[in-house]
C-alpha positions, -999 to +999 in steps of 0.1 A: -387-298-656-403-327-665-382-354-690-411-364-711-405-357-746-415-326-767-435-326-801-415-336-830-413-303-842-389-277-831-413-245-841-422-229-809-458-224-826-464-261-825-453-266-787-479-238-778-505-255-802-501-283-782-501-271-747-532-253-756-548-287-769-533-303-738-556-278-720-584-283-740-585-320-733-580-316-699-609-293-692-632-318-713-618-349-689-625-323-657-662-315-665-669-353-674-652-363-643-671-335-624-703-346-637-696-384-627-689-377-595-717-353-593-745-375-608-729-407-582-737-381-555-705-368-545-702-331-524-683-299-538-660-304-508-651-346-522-646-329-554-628-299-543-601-325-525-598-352-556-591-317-579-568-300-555-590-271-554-612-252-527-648-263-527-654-225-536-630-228-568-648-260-577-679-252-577-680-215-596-659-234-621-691-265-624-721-254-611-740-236-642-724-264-665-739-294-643-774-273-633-778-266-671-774-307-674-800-315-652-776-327-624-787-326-592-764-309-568-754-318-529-754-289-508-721-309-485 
């Protein structure tokens, strides 16, 4: 387990509150960081490597999102 330190509060309601806002947040910096690389012309398979994902995993996660932007999508 990690050493960084835990919320203030000791209420196991509150840690849970905050891993789901930790997951929240990180979605929200995933799709913006999809859509950069997207829009700069990246590939699902550069993506899929920088995430740690399959290209597969990537892009049924993305694609509706970023064609429902107006981004245009690489086939490679």
């Amino acid at each position: 387990m990690s050493d960084a330190p835990l919320p203030a509060s000791a209420e196991p309601a509150d840690r849970l509150a905050a891993v789901v806002a930790l997951r929240r947040l990180a979605d929200q910096l995933e799709d913006a960081a999809v859509e950069e690389a997207m829009r700069a012309g990246w590939g699902w398979p550069q993506v899929a490597e920088a995430l740690g994902i399959t290209r597969q995993a990537v892009h049924k996660k993305h694609a509706q999102r970023l064609i429902a932007a107006g981004v245009t999508l690489r086939r490679r």
